[in-house]
Steps between C-alpha positions, in 0.01 A plus 500: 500500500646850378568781751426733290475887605143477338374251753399790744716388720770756595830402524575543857209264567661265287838555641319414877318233399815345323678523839138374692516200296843388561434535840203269468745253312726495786277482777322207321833281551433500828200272717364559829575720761849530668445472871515852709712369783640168352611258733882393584417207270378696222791787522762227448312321196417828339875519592525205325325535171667840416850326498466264200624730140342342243135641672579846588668553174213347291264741721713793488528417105142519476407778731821684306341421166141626618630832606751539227202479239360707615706822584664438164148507372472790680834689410492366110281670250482142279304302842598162399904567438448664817354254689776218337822732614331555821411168543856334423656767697272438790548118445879492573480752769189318688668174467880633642289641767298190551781272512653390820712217598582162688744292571499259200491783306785635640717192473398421170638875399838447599798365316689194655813380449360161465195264434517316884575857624152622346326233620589519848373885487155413369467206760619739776194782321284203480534437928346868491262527300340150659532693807284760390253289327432295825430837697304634229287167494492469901389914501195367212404248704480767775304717283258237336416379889451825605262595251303194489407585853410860433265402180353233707409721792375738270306254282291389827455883588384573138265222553371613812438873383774633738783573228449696220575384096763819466716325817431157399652592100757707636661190703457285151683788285751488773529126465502538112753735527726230708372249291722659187766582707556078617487505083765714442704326743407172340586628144829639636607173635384331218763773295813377718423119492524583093847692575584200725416238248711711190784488732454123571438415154811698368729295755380118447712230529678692738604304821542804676319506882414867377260406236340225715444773814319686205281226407415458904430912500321454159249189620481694876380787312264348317336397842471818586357589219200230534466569841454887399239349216286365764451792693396680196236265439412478867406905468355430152237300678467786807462770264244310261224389832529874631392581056264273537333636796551845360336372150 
């Protein structure tokens, strides 16, 4: 659809609603409602989920893109070169900004003098990250407990006329909300028992007790990872009664 300046429409309306509906865009990557006062628990696995690099720069690429389009839309006289530069500018910038980093990561940027000498670095990273996985699980297990009491308790209030809908779908946005966090966390697992395996598969037929301590981080990690799985489905089936009660 044109944006022509014979739509009526005058261009600093358009220029607003340009910026209006990126902001829409972004906001729409995001589900439920962050708790006010998060818990200790949810702290460290917000914590948690910010620290994997592949995630924050795909969302700062896209929120960078967004933007981008549109100031360059803005600032160009041609809309759509405009909103390409921008968005490629914005792109790069969101993702640098988005990007963070962990300890595989780390080790697999550095230079070694030697292939046993690599390994033993990435099994050493490995030992941390596990580390952080199990906390991050034990904190969602934490979380998913804690709110299947509150939705419960609310649920039977609901029920009883002594809770109100608004506080009864606020506690399920704030479970949704946790909900995609223990999915993040999943997904960035699931990214560093890839970076495990590449390093695993690029050393076989090695005899070397590096690569089999990073088969033992690998398949512990992986256990983490299913044990963070469940508790995703465990507040999959929380948040869907309270829906259905709601429905």
């Amino acid at each position: 659809m044109s944006l022509s300046t014979h739509s009526g429409v005058r261009p600093g309306k358009r220029n607003t609603a340009l910026i209006l509906t990126a902001a829409l865009l972004l906001s729409a990557c995001a589900s439920g409602t962050r708790p006010s006062n998060p818990s200790a628990e949810q702290s460290a696995l917000y914590n948690y989920t910010d620290s994997f690099p592949a995630q924050g720069a795909a969302v700062g690429a896209v929120a960078g893109a967004i933007l981008g389009c549109a100031i360059g839309a803005i600032a160009s006289r041609n809309k759509g070169a405009g909103c390409a530069i921008g968005a490629a500018a914005g792109g790069v910038g969101g993702a640098a900004l988005g990007a963070g980093g962990g300890y595989l990561a780390a080790a697999n940027q550095r230079q070694y003098a030697n292939e046993e000498q690599r390994l033993y670095s990435l099994a050493r990273a490995a030992d941390l990250e596990l580390e952080k996985a199990r906390n991050a699980r034990r904190d969602a297990e934490q979380i998913v407990a804690s709110h299947r009491t509150k939705i419960a308790s609310l649920q039977e209030g609901y029920k009883a006329r002594k809770v109100s809908e608004s506080s009864l779908e606020r506690a399920v946005e704030e479970a949704r909300y946790d909900r995609d966090q223990i999915e993040r966390a999943s997904g960035g697992i699931e990214d560093q028992i890839s970076d495990m395996q590449d390093a695993i598969d690029s050393a076989a037929g090695s005899n070397s007790p590096n690569l089999r301590a990073l088969v033992q981080r690998r398949n512990a990690l992986l256990a983490e990872r299913n044990l963070l799985n469940q508790q995703l489905v465990a507040l999959d089936i929380e948040i869907d009664r309270a829906e259905v009660l709601l429905s």
